[in-house]
PyMOL CGO cylinders between C-alpha atoms (Angstrom):
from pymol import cmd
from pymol.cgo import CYLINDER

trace = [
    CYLINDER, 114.56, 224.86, 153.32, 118.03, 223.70, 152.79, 0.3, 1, 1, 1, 1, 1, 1,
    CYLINDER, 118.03, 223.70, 152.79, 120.11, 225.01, 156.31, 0.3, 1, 1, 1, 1, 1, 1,
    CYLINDER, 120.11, 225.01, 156.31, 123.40, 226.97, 155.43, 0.3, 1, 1, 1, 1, 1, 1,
    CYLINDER, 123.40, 226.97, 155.43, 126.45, 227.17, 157.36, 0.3, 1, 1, 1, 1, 1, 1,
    CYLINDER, 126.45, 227.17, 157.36, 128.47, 229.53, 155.75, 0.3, 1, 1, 1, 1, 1, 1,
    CYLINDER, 128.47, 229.53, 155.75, 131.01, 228.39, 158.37, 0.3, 1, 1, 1, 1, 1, 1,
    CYLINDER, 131.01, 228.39, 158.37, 134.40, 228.73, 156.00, 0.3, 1, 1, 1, 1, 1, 1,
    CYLINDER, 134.40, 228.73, 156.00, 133.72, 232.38, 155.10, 0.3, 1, 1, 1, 1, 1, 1,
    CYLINDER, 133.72, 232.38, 155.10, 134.23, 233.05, 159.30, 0.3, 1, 1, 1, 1, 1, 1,
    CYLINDER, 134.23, 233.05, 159.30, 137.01, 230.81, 160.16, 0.3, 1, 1, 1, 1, 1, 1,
    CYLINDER, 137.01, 230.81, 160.16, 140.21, 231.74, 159.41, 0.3, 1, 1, 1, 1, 1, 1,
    CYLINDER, 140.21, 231.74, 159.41, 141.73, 230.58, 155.65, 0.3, 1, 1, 1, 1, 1, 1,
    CYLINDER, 141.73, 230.58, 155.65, 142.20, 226.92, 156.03, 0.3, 1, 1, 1, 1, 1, 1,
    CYLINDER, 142.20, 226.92, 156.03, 146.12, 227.42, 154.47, 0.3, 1, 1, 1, 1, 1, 1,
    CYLINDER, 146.12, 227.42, 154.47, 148.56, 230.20, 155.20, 0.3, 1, 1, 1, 1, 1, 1,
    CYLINDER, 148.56, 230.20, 155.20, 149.23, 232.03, 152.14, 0.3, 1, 1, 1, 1, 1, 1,
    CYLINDER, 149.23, 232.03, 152.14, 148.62, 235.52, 150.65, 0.3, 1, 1, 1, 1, 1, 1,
    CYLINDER, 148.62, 235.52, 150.65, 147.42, 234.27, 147.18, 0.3, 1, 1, 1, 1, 1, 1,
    CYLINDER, 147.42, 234.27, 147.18, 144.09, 232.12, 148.94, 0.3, 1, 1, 1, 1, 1, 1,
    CYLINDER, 144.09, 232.12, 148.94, 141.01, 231.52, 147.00, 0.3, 1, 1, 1, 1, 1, 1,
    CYLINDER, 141.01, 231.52, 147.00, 137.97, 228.87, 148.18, 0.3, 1, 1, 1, 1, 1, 1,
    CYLINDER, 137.97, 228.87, 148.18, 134.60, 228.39, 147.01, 0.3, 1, 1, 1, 1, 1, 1,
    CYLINDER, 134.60, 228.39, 147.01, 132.21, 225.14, 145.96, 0.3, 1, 1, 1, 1, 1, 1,
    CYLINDER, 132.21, 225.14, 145.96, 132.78, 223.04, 143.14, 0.3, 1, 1, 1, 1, 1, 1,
    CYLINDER, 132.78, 223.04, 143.14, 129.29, 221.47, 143.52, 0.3, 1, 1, 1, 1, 1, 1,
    CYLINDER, 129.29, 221.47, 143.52, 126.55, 222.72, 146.10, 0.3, 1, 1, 1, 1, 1, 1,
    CYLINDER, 126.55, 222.72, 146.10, 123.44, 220.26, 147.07, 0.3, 1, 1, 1, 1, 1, 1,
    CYLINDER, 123.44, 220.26, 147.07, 121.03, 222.35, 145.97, 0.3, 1, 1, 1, 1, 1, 1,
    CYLINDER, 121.03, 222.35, 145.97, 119.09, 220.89, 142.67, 0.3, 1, 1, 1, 1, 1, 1,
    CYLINDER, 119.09, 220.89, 142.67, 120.63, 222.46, 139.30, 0.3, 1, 1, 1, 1, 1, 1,
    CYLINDER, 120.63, 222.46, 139.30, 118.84, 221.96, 135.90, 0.3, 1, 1, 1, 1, 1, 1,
    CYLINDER, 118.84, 221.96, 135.90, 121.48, 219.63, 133.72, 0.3, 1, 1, 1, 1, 1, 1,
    CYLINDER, 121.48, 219.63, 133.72, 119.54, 219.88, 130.67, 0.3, 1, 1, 1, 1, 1, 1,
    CYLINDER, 119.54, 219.88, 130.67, 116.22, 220.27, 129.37, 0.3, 1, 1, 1, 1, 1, 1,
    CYLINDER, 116.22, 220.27, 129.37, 114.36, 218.44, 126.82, 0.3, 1, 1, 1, 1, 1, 1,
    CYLINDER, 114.36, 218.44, 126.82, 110.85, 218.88, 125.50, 0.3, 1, 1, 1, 1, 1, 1,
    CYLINDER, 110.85, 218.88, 125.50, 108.82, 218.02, 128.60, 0.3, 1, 1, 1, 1, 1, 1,
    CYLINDER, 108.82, 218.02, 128.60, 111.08, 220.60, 130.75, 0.3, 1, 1, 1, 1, 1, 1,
    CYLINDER, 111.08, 220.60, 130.75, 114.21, 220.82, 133.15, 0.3, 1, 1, 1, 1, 1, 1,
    CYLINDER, 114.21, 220.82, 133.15, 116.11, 217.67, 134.18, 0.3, 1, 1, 1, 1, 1, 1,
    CYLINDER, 116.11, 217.67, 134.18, 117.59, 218.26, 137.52, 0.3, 1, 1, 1, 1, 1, 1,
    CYLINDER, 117.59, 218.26, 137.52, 120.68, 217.08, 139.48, 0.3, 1, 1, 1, 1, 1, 1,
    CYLINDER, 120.68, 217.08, 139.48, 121.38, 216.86, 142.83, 0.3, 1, 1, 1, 1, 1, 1,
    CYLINDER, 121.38, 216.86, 142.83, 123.90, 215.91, 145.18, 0.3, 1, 1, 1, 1, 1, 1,
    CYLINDER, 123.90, 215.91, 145.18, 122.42, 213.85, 148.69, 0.3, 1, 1, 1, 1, 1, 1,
    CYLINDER, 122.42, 213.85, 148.69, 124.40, 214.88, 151.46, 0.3, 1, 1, 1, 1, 1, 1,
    CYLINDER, 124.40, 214.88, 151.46, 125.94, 211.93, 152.20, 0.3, 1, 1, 1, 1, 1, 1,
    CYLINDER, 125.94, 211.93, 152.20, 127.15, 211.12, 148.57, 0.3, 1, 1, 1, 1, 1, 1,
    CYLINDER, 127.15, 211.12, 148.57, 131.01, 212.02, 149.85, 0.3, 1, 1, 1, 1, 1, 1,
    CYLINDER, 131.01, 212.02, 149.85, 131.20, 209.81, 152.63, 0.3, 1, 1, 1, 1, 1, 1,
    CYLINDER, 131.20, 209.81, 152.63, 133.46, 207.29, 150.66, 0.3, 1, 1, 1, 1, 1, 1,
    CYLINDER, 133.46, 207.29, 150.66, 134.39, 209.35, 148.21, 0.3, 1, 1, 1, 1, 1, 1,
    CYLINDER, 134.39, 209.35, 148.21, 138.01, 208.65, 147.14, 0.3, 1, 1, 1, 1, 1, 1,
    CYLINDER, 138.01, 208.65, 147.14, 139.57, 212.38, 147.34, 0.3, 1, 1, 1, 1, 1, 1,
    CYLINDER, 139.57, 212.38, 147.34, 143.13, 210.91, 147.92, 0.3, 1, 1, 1, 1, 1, 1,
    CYLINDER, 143.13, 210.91, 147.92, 144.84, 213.20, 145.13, 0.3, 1, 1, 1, 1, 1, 1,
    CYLINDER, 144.84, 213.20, 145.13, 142.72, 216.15, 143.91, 0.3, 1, 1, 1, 1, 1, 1,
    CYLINDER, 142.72, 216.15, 143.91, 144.08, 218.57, 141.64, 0.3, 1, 1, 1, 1, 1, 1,
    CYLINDER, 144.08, 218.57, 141.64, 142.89, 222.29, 140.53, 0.3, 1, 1, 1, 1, 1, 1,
    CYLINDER, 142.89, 222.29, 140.53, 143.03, 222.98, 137.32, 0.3, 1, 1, 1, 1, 1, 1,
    CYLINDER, 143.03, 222.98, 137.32, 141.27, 225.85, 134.89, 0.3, 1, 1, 1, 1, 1, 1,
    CYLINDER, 141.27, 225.85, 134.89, 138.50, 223.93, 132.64, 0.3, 1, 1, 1, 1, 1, 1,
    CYLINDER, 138.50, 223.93, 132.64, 139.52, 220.95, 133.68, 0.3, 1, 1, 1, 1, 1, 1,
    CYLINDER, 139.52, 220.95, 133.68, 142.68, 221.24, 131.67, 0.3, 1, 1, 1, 1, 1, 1,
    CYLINDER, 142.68, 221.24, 131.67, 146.05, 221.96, 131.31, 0.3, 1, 1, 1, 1, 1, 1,
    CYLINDER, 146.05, 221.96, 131.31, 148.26, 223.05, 133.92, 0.3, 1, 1, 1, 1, 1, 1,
    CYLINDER, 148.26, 223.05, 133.92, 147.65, 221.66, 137.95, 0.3, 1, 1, 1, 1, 1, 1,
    CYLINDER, 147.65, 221.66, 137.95, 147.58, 224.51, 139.59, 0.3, 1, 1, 1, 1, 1, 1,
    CYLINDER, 147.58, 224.51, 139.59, 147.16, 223.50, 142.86, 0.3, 1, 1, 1, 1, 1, 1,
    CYLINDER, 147.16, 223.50, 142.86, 146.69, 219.33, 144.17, 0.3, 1, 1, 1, 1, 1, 1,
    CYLINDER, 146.69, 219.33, 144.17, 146.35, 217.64, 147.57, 0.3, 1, 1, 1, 1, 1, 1,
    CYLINDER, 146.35, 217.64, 147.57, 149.15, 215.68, 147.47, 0.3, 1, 1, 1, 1, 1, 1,
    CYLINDER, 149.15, 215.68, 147.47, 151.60, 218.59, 148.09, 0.3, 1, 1, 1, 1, 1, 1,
    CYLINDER, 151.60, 218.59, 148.09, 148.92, 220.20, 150.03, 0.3, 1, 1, 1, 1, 1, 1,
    CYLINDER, 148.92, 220.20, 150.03, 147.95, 223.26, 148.37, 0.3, 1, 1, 1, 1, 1, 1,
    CYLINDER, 147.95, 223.26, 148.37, 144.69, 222.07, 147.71, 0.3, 1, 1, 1, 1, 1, 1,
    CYLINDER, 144.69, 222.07, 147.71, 141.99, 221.14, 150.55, 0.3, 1, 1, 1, 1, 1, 1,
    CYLINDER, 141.99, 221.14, 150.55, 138.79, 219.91, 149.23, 0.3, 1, 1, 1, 1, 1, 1,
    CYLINDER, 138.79, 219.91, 149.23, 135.85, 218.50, 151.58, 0.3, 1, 1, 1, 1, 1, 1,
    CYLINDER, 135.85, 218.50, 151.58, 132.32, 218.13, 151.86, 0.3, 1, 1, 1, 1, 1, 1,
    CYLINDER, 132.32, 218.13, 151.86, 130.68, 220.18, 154.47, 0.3, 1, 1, 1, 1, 1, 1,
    CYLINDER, 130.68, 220.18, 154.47, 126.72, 221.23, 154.89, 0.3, 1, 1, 1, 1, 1, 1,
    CYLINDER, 126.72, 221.23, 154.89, 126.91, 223.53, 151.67, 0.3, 1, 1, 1, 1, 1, 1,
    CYLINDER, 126.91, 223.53, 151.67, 128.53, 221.21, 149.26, 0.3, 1, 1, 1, 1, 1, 1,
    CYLINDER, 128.53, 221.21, 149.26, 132.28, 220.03, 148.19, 0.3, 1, 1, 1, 1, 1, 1,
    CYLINDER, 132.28, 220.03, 148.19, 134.29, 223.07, 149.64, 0.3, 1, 1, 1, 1, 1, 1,
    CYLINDER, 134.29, 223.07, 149.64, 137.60, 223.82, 148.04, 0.3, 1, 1, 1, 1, 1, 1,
    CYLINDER, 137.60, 223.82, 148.04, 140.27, 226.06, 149.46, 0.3, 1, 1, 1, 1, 1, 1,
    CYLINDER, 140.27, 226.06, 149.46, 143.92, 226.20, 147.72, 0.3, 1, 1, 1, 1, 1, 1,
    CYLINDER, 143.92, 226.20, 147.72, 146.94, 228.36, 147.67, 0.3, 1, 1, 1, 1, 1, 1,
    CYLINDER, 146.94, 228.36, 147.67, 147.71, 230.09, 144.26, 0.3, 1, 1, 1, 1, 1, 1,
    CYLINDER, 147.71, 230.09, 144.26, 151.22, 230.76, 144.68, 0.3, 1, 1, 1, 1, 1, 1,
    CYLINDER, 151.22, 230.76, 144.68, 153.39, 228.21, 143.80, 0.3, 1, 1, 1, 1, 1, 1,
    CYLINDER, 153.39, 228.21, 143.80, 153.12, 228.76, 139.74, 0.3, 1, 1, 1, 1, 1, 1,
    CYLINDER, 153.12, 228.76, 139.74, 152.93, 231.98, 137.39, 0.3, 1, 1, 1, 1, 1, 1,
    CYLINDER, 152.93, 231.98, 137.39, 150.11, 230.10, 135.79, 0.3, 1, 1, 1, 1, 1, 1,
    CYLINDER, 150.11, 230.10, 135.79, 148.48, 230.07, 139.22, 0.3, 1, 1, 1, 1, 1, 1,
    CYLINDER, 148.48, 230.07, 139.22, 148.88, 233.21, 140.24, 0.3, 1, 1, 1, 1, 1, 1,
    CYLINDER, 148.88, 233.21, 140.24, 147.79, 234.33, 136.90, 0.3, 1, 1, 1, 1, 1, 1,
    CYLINDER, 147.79, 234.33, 136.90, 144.29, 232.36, 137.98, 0.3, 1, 1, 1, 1, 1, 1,
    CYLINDER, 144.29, 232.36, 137.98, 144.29, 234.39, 141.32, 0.3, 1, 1, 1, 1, 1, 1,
    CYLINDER, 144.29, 234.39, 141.32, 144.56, 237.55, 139.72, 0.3, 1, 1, 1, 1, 1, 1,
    CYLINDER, 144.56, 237.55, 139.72, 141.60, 236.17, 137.64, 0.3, 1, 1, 1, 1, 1, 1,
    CYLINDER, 141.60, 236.17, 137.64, 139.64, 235.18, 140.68, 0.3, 1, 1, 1, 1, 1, 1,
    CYLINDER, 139.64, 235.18, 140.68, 140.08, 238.36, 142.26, 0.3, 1, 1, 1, 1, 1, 1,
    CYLINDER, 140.08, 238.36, 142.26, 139.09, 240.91, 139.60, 0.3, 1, 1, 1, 1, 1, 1,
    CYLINDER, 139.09, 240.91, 139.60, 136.00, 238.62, 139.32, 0.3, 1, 1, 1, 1, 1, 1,
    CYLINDER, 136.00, 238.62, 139.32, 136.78, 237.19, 135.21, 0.3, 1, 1, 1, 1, 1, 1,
    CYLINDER, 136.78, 237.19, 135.21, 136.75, 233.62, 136.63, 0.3, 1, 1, 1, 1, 1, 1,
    CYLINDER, 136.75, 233.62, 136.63, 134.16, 232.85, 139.38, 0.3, 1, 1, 1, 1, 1, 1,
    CYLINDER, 134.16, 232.85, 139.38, 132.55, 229.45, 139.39, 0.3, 1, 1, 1, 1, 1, 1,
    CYLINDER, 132.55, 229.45, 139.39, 133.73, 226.22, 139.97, 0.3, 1, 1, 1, 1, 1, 1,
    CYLINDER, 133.73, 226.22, 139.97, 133.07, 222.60, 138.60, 0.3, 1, 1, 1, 1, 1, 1,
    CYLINDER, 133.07, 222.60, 138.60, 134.40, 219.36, 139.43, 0.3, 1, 1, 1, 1, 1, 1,
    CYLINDER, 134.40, 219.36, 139.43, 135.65, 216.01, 137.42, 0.3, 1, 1, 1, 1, 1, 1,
    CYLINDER, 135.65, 216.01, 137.42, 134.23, 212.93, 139.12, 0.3, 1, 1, 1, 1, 1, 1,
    CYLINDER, 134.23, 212.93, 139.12, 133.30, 208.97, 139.09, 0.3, 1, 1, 1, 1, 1, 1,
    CYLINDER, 133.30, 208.97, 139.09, 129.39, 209.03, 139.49, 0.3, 1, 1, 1, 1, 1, 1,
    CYLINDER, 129.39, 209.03, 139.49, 128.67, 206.32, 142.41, 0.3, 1, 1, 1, 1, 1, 1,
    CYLINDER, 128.67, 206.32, 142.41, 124.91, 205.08, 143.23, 0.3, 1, 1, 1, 1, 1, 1,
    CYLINDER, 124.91, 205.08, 143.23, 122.16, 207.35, 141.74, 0.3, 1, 1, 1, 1, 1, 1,
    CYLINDER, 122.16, 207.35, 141.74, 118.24, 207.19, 141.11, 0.3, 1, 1, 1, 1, 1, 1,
    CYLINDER, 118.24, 207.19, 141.11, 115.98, 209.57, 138.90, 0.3, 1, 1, 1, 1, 1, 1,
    CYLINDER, 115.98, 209.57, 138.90, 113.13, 210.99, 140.62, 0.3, 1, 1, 1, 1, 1, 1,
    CYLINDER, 113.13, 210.99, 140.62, 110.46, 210.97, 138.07, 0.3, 1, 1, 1, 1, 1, 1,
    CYLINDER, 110.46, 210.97, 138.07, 108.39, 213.11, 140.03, 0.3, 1, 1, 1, 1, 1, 1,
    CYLINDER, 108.39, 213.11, 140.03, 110.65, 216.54, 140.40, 0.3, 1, 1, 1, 1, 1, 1,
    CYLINDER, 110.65, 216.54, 140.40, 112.48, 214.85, 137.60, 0.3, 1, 1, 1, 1, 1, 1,
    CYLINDER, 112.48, 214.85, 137.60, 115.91, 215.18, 139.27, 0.3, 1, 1, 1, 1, 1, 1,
    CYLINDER, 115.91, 215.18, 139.27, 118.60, 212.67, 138.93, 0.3, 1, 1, 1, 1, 1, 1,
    CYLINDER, 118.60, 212.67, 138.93, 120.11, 212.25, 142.54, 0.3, 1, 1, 1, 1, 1, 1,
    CYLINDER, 120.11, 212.25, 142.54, 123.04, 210.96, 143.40, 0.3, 1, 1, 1, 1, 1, 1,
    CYLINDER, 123.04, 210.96, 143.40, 123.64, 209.04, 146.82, 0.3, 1, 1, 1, 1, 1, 1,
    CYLINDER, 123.64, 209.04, 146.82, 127.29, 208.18, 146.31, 0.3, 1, 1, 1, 1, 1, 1,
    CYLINDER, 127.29, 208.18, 146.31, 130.48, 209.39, 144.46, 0.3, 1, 1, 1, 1, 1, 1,
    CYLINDER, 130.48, 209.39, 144.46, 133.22, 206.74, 143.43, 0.3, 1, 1, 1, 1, 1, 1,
    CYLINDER, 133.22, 206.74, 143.43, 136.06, 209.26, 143.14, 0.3, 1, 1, 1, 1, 1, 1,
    CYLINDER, 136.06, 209.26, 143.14, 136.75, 213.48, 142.38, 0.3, 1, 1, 1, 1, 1, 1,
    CYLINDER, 136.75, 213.48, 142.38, 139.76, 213.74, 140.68, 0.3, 1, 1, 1, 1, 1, 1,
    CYLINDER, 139.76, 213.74, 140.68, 139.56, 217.35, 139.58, 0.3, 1, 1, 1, 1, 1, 1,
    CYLINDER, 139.56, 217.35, 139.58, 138.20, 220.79, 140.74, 0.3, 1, 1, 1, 1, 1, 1,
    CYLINDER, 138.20, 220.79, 140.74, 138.22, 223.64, 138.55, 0.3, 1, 1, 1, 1, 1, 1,
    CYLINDER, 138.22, 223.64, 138.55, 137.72, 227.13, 138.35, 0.3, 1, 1, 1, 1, 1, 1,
    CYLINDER, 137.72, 227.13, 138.35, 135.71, 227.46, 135.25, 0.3, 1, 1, 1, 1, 1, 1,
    CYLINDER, 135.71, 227.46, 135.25, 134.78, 230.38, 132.16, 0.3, 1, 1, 1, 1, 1, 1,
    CYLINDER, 134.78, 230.38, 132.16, 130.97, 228.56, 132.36, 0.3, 1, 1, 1, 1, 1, 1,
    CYLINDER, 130.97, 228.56, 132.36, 129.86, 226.20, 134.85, 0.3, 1, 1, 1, 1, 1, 1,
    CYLINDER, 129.86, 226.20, 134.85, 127.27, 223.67, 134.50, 0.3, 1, 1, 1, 1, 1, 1,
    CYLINDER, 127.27, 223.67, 134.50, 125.99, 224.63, 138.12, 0.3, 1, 1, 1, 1, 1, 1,
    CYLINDER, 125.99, 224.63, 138.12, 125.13, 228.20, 138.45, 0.3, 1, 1, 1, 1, 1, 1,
    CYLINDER, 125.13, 228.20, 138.45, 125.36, 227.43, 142.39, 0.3, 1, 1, 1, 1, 1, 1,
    CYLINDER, 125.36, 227.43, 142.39, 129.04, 227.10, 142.39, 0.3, 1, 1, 1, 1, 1, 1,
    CYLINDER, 129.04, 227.10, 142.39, 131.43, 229.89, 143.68, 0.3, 1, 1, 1, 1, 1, 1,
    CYLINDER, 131.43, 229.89, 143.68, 135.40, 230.64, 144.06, 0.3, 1, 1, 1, 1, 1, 1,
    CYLINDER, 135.40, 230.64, 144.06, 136.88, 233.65, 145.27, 0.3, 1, 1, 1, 1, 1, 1,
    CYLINDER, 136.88, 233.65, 145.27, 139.71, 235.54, 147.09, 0.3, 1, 1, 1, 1, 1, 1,
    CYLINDER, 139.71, 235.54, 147.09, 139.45, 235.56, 150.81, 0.3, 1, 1, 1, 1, 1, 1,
    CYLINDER, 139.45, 235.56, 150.81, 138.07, 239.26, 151.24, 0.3, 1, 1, 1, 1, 1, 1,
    CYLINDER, 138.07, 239.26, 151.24, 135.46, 238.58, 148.30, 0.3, 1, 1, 1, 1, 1, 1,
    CYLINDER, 135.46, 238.58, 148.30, 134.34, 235.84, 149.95, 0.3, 1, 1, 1, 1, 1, 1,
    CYLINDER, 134.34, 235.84, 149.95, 133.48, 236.97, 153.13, 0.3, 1, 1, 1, 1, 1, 1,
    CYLINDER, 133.48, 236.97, 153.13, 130.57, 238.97, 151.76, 0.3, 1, 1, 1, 1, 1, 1,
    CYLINDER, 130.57, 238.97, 151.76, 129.90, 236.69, 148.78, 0.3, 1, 1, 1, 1, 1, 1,
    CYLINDER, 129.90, 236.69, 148.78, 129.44, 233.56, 150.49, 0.3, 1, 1, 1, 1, 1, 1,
    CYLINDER, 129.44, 233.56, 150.49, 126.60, 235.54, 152.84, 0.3, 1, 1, 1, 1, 1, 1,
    CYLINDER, 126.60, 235.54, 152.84, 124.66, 236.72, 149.33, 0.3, 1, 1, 1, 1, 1, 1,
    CYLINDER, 124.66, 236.72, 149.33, 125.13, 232.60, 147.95, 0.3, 1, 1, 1, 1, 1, 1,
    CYLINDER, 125.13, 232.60, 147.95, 123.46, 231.87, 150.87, 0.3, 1, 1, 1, 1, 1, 1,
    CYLINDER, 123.46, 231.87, 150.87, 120.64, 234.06, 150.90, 0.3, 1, 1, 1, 1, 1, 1,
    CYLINDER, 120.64, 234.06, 150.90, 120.36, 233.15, 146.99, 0.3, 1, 1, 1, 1, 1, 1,
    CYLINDER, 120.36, 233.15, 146.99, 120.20, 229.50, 147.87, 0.3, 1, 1, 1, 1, 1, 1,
    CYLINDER, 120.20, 229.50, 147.87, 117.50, 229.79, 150.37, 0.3, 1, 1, 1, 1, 1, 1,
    CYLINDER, 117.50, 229.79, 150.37, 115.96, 231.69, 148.40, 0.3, 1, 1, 1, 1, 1, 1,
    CYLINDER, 115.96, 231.69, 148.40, 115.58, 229.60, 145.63, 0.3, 1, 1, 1, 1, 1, 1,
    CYLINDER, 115.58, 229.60, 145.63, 114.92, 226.58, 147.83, 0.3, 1, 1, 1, 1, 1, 1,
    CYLINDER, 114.92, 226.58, 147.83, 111.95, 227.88, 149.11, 0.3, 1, 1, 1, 1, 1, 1,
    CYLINDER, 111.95, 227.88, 149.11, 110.35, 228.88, 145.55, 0.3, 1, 1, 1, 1, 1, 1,
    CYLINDER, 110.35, 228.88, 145.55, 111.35, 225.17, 144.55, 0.3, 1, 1, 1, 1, 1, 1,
    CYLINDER, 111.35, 225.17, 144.55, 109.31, 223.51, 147.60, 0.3, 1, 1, 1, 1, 1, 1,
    CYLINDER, 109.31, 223.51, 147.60, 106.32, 226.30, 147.31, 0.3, 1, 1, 1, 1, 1, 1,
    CYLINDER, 106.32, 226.30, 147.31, 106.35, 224.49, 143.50, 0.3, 1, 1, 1, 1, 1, 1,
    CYLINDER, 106.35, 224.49, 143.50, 105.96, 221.30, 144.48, 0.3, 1, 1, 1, 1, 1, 1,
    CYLINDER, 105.96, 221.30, 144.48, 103.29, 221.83, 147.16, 0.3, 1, 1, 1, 1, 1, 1,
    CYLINDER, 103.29, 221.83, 147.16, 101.82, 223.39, 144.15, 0.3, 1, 1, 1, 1, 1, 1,
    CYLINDER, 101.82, 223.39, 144.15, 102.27, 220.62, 142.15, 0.3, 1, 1, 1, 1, 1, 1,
    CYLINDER, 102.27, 220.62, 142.15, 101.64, 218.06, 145.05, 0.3, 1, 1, 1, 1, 1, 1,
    CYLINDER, 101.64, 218.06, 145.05, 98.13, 219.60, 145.82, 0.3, 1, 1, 1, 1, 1, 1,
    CYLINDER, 98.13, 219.60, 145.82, 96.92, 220.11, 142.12, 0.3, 1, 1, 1, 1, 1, 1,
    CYLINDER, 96.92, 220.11, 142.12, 97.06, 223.57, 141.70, 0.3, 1, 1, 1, 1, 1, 1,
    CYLINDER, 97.06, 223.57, 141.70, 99.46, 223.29, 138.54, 0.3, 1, 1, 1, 1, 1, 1,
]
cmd.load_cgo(trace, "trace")
């Protein structure tokens, strides 16, 4: 089982502003990328894929297009890796067009995330049939997105999250543990 710290959704918000949203662009539990006629291909993200990750100027952006809505160079954007995944946090108030997006966060239209990056060192695992990536060249985009490609992805308004990043958890755990009862399943023959 995957250990969660759902520190962020404690702590205080990580920049002082009332329009505040965070989530995870990418999580590291497995997510099916596609599937093709012998079943789901997987992705993953290993936990130390971000160590030297060039995040020197990422910017937020809706569908990874259009406006920047939020970028670390003028720090309204904070985006790390931490035990859950790539953790985002920005302040929505600098732009009608962004606080357009936090009204959209907060009445729940928009909430999932995905992220633009340069895919570093990765191997497939032909056995779970997951394509895992150990490193990540560069992210030069977060976004909050209409569909993600991860279902385990999440953004939200600060008193959302506090409840929703406690049910992600639980959901993630969750699934972890069905995935690793499959494989002992599959590991001692039963399937």
């Amino acid at each position: 089982m995957i250990p969660l710290e759902m520190k962020t959704a404690a702590d205080q918000k990580r920049i002082d502003t009332d329009y505040y949203i965070e989530g995870y662009a990418t999580t590291f539990e497995p997510y099916v990328l596609w599937e093709d006629e012998d079943g789901p291909i997987y992705e993953s993200f290993s936990r130390e894929c971000f160590e030297k990750t060039d995040m020197s100027d990422v910017i937020l952006q809706y569908d990874h297009a259009g406006k920047v809505l939020a970028r670390m160079r003028n720090n309204t954007l904070i985006v790390e890796a931490d035990d859950t995944g790539l953790f985002v946090c920005a302040d929505l108030s600098k732009s009608e067009a962004s606080r357009e997006l936090y009204e959209e966060i907060k009445t729940g239209l928009v909430d999932r995330m995905s992220w633009g990056f340069i895919p570093g060192e990765f191997h497939l695992d032909k056995r779970t049939r997951t394509i895992v990536h150990t490193s990540v060249k560069k992210i030069f985009d977060c976004s909050a997105v209409s569909i993600p490609a991860n279902e385990n992805t999440f953004i939200g308004v600060r008193s959302y999250c506090d409840g929703e990043f406690a049910r992600m958890a639980q959901e993630l755990r969750e699934r972890e543990e069905a995935r690793n009862k499959l494989l002992l399943k599959l590991k001692l023959g039963e399937i």
